[in-house]
MOPAC internal coordinates of N, CA, C and O (Angstrom, degrees):
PM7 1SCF
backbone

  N    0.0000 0     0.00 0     0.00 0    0    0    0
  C    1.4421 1     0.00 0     0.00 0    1    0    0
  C    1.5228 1   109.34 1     0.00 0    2    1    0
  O    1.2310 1   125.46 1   -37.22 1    3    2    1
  N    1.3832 1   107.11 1   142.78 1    3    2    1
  C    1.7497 1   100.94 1  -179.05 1    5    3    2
  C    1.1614 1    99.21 1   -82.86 1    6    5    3
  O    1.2310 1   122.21 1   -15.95 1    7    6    5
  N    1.4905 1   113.38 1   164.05 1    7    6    5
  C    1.8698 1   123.25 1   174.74 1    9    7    6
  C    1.7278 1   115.89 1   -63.65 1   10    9    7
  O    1.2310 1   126.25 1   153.83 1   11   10    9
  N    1.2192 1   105.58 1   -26.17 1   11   10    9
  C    1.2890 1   126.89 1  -161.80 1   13   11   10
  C    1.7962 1   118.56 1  -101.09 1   14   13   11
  O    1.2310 1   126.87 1   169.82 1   15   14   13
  N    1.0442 1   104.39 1   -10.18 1   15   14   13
  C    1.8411 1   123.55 1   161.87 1   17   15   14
  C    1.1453 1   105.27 1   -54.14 1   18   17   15
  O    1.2310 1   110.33 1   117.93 1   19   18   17
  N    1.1454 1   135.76 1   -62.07 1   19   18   17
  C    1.6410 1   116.35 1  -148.02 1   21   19   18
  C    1.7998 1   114.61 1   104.33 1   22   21   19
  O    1.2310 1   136.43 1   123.08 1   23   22   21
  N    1.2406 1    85.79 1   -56.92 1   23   22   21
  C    1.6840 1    95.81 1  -178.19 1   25   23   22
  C    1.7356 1   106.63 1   -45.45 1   26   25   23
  O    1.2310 1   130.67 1   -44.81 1   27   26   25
  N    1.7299 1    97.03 1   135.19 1   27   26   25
  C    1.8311 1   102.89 1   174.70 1   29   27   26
  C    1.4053 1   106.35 1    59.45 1   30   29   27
  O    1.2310 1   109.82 1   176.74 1   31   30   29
  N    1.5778 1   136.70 1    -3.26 1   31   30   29
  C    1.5577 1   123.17 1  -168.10 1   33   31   30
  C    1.8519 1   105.60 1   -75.48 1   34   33   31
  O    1.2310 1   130.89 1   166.22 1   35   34   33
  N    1.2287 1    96.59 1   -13.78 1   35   34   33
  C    1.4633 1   107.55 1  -173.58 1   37   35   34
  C    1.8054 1   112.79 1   -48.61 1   38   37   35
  O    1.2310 1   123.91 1   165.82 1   39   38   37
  N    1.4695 1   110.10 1   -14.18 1   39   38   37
  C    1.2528 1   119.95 1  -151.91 1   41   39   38
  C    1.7456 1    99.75 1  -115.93 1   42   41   39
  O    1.2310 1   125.34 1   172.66 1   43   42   41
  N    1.4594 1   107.35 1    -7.34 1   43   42   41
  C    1.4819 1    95.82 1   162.76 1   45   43   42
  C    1.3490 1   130.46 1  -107.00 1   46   45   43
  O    1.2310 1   126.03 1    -3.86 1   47   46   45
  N    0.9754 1   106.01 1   176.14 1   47   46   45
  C    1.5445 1   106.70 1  -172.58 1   49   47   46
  C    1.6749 1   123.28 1  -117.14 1   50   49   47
  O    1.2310 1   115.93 1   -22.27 1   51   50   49
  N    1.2154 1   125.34 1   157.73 1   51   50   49
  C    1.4970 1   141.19 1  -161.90 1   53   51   50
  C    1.5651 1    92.45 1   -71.59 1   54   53   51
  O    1.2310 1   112.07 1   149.54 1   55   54   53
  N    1.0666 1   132.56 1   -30.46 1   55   54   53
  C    1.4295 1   129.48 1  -162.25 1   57   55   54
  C    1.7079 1    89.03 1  -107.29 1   58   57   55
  O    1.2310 1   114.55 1   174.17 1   59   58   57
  N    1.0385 1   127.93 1    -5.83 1   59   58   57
  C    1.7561 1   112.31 1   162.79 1   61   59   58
  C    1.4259 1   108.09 1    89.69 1   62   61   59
  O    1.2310 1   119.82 1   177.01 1   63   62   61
  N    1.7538 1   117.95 1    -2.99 1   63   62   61
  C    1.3864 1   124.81 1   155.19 1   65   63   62
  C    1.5317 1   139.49 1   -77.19 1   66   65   63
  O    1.2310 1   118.70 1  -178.18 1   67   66   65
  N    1.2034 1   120.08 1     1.82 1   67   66   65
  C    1.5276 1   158.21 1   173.77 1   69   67   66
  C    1.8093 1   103.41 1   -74.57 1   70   69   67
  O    1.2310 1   119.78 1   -12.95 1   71   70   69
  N    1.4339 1   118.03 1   167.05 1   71   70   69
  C    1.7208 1   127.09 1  -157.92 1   73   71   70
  C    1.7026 1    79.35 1  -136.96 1   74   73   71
  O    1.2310 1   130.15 1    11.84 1   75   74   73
  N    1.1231 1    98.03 1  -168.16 1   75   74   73
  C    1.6098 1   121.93 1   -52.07 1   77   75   74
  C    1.3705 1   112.83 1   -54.07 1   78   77   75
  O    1.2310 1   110.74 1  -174.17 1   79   78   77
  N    1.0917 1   135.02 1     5.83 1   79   78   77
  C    1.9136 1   119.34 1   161.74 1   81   79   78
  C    1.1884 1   125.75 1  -113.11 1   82   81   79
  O    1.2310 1   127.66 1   170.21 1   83   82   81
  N    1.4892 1   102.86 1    -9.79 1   83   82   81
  C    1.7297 1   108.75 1  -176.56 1   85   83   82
  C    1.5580 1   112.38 1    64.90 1   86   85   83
  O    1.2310 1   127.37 1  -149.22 1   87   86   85
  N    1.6499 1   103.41 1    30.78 1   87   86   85
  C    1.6111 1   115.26 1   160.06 1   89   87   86
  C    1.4608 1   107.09 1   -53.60 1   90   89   87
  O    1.2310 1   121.97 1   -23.32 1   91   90   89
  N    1.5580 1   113.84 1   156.68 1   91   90   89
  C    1.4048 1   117.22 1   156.33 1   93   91   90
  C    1.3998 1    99.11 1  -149.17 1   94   93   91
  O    1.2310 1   135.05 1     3.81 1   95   94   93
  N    1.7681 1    88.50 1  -176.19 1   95   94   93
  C    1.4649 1   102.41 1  -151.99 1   97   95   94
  C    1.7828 1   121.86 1    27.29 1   98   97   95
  O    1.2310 1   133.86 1    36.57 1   99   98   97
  N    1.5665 1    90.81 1  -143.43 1   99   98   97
  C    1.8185 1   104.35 1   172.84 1  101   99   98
  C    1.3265 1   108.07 1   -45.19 1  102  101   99
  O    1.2310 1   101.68 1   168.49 1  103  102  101
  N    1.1808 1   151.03 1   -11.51 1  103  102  101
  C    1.2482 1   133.03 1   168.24 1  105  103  102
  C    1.0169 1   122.98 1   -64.83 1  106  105  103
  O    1.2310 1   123.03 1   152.71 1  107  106  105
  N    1.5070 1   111.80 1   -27.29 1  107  106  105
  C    2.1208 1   123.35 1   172.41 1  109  107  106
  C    1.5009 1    98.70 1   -53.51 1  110  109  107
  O    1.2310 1   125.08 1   -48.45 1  111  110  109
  N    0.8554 1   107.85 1   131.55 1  111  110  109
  C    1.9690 1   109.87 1   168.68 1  113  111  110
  C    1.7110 1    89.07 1   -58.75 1  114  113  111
  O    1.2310 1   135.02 1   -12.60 1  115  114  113
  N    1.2293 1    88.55 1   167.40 1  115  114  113
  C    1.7602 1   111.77 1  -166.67 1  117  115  114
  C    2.1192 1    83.90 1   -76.81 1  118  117  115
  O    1.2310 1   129.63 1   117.45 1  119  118  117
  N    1.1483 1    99.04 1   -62.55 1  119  118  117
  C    1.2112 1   117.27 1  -166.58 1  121  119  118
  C    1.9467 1   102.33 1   -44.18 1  122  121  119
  O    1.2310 1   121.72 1   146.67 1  123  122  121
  N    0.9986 1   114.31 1   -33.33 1  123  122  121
  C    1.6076 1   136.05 1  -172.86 1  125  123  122
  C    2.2021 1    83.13 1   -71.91 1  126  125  123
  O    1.2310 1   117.32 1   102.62 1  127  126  125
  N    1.2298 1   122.70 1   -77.38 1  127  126  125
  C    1.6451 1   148.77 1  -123.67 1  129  127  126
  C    1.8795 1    81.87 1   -89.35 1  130  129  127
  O    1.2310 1   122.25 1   160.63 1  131  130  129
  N    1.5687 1   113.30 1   -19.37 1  131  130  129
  C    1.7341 1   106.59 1  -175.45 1  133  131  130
  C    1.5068 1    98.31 1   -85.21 1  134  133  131
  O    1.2310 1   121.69 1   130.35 1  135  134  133
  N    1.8698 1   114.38 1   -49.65 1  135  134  133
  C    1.0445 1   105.47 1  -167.59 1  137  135  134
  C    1.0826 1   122.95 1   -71.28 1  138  137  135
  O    1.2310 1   107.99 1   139.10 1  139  138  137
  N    1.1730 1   140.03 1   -40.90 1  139  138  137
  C    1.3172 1   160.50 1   162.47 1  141  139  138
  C    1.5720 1    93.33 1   -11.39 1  142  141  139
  O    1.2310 1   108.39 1   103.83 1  143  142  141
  N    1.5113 1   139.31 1   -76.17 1  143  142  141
  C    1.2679 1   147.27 1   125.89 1  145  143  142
  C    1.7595 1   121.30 1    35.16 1  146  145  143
  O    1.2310 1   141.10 1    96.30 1  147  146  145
  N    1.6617 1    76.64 1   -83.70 1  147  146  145
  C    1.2693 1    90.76 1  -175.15 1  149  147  146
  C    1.9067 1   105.47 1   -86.34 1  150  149  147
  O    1.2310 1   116.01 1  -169.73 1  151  150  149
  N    1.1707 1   125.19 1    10.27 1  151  150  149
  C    1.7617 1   107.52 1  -168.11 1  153  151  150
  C    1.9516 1    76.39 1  -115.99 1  154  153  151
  O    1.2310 1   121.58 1   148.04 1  155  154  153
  N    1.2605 1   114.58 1   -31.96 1  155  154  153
  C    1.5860 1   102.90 1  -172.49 1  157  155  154
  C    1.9141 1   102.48 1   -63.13 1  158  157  155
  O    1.2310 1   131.12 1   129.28 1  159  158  157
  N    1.1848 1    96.15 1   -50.72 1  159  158  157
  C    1.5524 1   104.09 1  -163.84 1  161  159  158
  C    1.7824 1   106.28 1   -61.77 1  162  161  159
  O    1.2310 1   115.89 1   153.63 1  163  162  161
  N    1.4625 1   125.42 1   -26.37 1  163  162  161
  C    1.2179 1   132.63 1   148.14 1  165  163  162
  C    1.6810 1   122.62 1   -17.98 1  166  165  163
  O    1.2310 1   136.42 1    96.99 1  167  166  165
  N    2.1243 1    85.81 1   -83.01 1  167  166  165
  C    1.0625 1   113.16 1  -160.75 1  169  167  166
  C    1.7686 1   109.47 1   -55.61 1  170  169  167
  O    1.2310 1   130.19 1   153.81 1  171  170  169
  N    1.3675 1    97.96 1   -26.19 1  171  170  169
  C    1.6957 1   115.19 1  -176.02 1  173  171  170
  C    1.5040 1   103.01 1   -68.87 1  174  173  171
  O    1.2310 1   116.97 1   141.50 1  175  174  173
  N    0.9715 1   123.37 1   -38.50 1  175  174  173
  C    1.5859 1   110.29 1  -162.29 1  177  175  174
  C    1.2386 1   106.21 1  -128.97 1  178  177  175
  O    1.2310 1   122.87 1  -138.56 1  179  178  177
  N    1.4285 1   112.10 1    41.44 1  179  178  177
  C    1.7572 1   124.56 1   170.38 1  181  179  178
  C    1.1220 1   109.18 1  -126.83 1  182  181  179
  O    1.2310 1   123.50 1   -68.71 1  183  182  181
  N    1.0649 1   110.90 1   111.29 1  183  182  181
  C    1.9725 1   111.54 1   160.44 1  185  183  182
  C    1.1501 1   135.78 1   -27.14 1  186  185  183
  O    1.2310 1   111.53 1   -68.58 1  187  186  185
  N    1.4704 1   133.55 1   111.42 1  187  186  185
  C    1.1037 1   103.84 1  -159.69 1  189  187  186
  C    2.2242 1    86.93 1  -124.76 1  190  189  187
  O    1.2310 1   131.01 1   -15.27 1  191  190  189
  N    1.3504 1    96.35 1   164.73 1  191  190  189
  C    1.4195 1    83.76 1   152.33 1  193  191  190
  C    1.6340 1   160.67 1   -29.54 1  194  193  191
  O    1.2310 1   126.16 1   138.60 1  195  194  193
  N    1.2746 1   105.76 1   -41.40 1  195  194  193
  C    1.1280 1   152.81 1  -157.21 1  197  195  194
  C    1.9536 1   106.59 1  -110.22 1  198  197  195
  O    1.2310 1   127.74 1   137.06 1  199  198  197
  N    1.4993 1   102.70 1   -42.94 1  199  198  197
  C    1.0286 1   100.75 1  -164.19 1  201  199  198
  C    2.1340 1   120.66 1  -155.35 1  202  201  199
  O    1.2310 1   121.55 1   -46.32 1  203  202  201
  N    0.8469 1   114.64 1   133.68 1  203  202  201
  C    1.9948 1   118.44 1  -171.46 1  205  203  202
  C    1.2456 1    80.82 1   -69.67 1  206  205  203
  O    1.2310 1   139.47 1   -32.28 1  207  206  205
  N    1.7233 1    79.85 1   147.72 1  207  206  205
  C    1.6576 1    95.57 1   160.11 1  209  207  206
  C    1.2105 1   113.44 1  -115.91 1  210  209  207
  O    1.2310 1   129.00 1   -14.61 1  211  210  209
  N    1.5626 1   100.25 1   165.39 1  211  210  209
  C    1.8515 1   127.82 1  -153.70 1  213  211  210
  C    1.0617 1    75.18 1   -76.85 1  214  213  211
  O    1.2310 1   136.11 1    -7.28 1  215  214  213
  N    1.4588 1    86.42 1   172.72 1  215  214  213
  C    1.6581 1   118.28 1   174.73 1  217  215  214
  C    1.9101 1    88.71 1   -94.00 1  218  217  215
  O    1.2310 1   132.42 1   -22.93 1  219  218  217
  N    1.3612 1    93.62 1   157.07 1  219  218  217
  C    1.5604 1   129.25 1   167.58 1  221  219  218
  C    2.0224 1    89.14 1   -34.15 1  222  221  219
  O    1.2310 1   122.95 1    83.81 1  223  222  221
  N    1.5046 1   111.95 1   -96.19 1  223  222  221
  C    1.0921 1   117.10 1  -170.70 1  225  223  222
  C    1.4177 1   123.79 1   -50.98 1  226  225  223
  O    1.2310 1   109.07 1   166.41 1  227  226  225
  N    1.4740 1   138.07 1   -13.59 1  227  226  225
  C    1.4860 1   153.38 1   122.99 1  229  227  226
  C    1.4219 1   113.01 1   -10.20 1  230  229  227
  O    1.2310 1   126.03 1   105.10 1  231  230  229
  N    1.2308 1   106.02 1   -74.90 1  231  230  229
  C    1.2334 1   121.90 1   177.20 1  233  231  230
  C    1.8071 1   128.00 1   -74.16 1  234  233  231
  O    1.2310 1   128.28 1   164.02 1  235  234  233
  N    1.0192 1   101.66 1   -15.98 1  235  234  233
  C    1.5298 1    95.88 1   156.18 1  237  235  234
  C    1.2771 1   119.19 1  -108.31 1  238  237  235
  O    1.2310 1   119.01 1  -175.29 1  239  238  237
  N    1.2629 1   119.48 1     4.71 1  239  238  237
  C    1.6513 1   130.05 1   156.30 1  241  239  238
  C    1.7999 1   119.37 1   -77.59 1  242  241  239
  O    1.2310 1   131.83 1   158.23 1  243  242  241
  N    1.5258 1    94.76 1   -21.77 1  243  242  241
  C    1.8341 1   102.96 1   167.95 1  245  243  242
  C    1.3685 1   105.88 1   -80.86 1  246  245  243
  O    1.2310 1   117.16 1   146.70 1  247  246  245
  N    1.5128 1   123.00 1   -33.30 1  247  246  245
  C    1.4148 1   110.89 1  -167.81 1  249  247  246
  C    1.2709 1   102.26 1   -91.17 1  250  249  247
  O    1.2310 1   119.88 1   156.50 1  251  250  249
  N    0.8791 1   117.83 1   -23.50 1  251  250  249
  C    1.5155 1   125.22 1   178.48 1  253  251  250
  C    1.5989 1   107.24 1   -69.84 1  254  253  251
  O    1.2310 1   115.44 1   128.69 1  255  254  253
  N    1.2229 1   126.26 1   -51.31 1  255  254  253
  C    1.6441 1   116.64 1   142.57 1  257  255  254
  C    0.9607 1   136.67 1    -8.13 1  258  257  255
  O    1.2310 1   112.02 1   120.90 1  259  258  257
  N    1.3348 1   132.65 1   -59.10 1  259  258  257
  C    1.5770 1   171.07 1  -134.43 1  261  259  258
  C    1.3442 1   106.60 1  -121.04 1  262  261  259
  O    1.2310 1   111.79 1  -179.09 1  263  262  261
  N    1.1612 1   133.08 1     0.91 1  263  262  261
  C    1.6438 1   140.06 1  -176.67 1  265  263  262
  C    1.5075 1    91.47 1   -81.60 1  266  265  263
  O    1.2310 1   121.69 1   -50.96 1  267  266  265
  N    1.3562 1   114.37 1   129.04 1  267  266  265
  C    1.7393 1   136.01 1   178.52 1  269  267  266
  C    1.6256 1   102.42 1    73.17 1  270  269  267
  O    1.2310 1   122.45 1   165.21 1  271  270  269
  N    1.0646 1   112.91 1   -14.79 1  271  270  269
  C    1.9044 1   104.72 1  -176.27 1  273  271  270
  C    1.8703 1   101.38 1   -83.06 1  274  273  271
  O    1.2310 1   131.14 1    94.87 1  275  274  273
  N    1.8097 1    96.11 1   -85.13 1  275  274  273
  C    1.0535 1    84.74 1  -167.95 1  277  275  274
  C    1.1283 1   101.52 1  -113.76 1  278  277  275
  O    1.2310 1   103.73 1  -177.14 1  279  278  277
  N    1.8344 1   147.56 1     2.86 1  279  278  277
  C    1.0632 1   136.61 1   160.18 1  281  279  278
  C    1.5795 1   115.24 1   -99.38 1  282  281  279
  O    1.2310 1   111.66 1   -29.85 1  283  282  281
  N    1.4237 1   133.31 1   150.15 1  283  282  281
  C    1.3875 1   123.26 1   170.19 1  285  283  282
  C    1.3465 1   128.44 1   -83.59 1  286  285  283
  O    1.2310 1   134.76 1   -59.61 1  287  286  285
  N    1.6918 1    89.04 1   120.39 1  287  286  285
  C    1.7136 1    97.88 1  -169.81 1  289  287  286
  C    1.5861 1   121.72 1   -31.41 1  290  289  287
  O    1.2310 1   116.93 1   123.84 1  291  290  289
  N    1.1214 1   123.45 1   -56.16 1  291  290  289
  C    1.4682 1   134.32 1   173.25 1  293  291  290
  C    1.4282 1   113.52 1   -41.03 1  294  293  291
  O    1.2310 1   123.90 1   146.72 1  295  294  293
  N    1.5797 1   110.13 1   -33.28 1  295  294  293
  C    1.4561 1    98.66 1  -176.33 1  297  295  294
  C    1.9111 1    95.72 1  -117.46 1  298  297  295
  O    1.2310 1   117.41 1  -174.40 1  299  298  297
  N    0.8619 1   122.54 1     5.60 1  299  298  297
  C    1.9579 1   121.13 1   161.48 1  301  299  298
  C    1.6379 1    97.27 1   -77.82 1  302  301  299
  O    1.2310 1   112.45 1   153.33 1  303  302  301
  N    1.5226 1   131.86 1   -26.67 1  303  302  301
  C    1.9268 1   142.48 1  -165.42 1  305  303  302
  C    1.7357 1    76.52 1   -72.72 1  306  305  303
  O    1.2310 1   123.00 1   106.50 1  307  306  305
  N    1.6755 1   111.85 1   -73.50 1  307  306  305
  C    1.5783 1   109.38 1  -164.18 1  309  307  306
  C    1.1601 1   112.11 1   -49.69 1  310  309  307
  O    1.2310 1   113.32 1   129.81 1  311  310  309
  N    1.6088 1   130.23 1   -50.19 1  311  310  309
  C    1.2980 1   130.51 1   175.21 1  313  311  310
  C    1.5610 1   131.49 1   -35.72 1  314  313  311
  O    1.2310 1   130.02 1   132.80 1  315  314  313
  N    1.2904 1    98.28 1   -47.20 1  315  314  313
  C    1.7237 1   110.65 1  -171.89 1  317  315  314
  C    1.7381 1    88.87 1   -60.74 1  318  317  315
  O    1.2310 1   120.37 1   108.39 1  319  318  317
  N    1.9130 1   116.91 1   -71.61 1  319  318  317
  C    1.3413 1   117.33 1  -177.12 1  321  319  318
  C    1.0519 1   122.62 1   -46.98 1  322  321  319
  O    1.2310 1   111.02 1  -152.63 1  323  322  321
  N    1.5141 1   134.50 1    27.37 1  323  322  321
  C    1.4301 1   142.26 1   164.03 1  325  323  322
  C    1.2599 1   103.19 1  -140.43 1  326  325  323
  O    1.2310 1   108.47 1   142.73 1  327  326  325
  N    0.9965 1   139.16 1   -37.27 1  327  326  325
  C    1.6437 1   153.43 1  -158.07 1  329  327  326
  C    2.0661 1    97.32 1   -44.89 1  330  329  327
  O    1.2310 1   118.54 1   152.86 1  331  330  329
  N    0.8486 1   120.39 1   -27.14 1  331  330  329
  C    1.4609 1   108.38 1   158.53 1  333  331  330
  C    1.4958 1   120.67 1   -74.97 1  334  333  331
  O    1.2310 1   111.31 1   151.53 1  335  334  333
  N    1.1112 1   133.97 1   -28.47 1  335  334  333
  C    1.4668 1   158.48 1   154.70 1  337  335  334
  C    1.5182 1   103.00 1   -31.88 1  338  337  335
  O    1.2310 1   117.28 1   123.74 1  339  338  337
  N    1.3241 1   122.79 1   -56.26 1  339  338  337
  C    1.1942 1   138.23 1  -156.85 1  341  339  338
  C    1.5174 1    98.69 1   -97.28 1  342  341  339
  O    1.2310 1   110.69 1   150.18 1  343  342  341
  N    1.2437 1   135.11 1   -29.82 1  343  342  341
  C    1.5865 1   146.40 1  -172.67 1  345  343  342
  C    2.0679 1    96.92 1   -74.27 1  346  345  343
  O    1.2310 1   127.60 1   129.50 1  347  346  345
  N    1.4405 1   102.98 1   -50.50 1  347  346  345
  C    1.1862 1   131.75 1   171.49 1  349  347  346
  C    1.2294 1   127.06 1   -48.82 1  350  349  347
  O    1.2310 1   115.90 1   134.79 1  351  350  349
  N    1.6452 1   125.40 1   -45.21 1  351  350  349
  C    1.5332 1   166.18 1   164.65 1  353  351  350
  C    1.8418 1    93.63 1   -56.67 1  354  353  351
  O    1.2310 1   120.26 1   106.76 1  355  354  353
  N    0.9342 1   117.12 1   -73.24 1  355  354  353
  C    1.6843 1   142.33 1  -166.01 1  357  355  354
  C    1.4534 1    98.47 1   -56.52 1  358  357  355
  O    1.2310 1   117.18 1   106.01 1  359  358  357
  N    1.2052 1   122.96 1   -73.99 1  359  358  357
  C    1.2263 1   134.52 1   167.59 1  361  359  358
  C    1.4518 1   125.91 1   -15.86 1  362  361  359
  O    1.2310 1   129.45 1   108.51 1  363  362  361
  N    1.9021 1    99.40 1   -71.49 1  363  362  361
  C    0.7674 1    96.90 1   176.34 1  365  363  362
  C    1.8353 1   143.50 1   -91.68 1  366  365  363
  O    1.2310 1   127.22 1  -156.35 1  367  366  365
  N    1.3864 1   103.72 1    23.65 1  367  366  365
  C    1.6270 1   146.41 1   177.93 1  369  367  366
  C    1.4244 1   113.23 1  -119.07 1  370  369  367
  O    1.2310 1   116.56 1   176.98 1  371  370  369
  N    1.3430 1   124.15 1    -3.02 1  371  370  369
  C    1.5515 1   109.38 1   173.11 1  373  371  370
  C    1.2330 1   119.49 1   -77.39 1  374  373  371
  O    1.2310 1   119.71 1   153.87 1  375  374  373
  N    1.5774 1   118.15 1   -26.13 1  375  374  373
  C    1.2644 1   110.35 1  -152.39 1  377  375  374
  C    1.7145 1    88.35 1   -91.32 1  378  377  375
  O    1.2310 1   109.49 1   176.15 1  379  378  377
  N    1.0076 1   137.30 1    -3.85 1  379  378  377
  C    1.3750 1   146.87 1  -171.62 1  381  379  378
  C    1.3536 1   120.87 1   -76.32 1  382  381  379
  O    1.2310 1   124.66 1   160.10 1  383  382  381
  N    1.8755 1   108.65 1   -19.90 1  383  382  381
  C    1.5517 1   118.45 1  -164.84 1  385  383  382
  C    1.6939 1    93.47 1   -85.28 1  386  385  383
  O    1.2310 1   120.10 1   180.00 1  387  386  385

């Protein structure tokens, strides 16, 4: 896979501890550093087998955690200023899974 696809980047992290290349920072494709974002904030407030899901505000208090580690600060700033958007998004697609 090239570094620069996008594809699977969702899975690394800002601190360069993340797979499959152990990219960090700006080296994650942008496209890699959004989803990441959006597949954590998912995974947080979906039921899973295994595990309840957070509340809406839970979960943007984890990513909000995660600002300079494993999400990029610049894009956790855009997140929050939409982050009802996304509570909104979820909502109205859960009952659909």
């Amino acid at each position: 896979m090239r570094a620069g696809c996008g594809v699977s980047s969702n899975h690394e992290r800002r601190d360069g501890t993340g797979y499959p290349q152990g990219l960090a920072g700006q080296a994650i494709p942008l496209a890699g550093r959004l989803m990441a974002i959006a597949d954590v904030y998912d995974a947080l407030v979906t039921e899973r087998v295994y595990k309840a899901a957070m509340t809406h505000d839970e979960a943007v208090a984890v990513i909000l955690s995660e600002r300079g580690r494993q999400f990029d600060p610049r894009l956790v700033d855009l997140f929050i200023e939409i982050a009802l958007r996304f509570g909104e998004i979820h909502s109205r697609f859960a009952d659909a899974r």
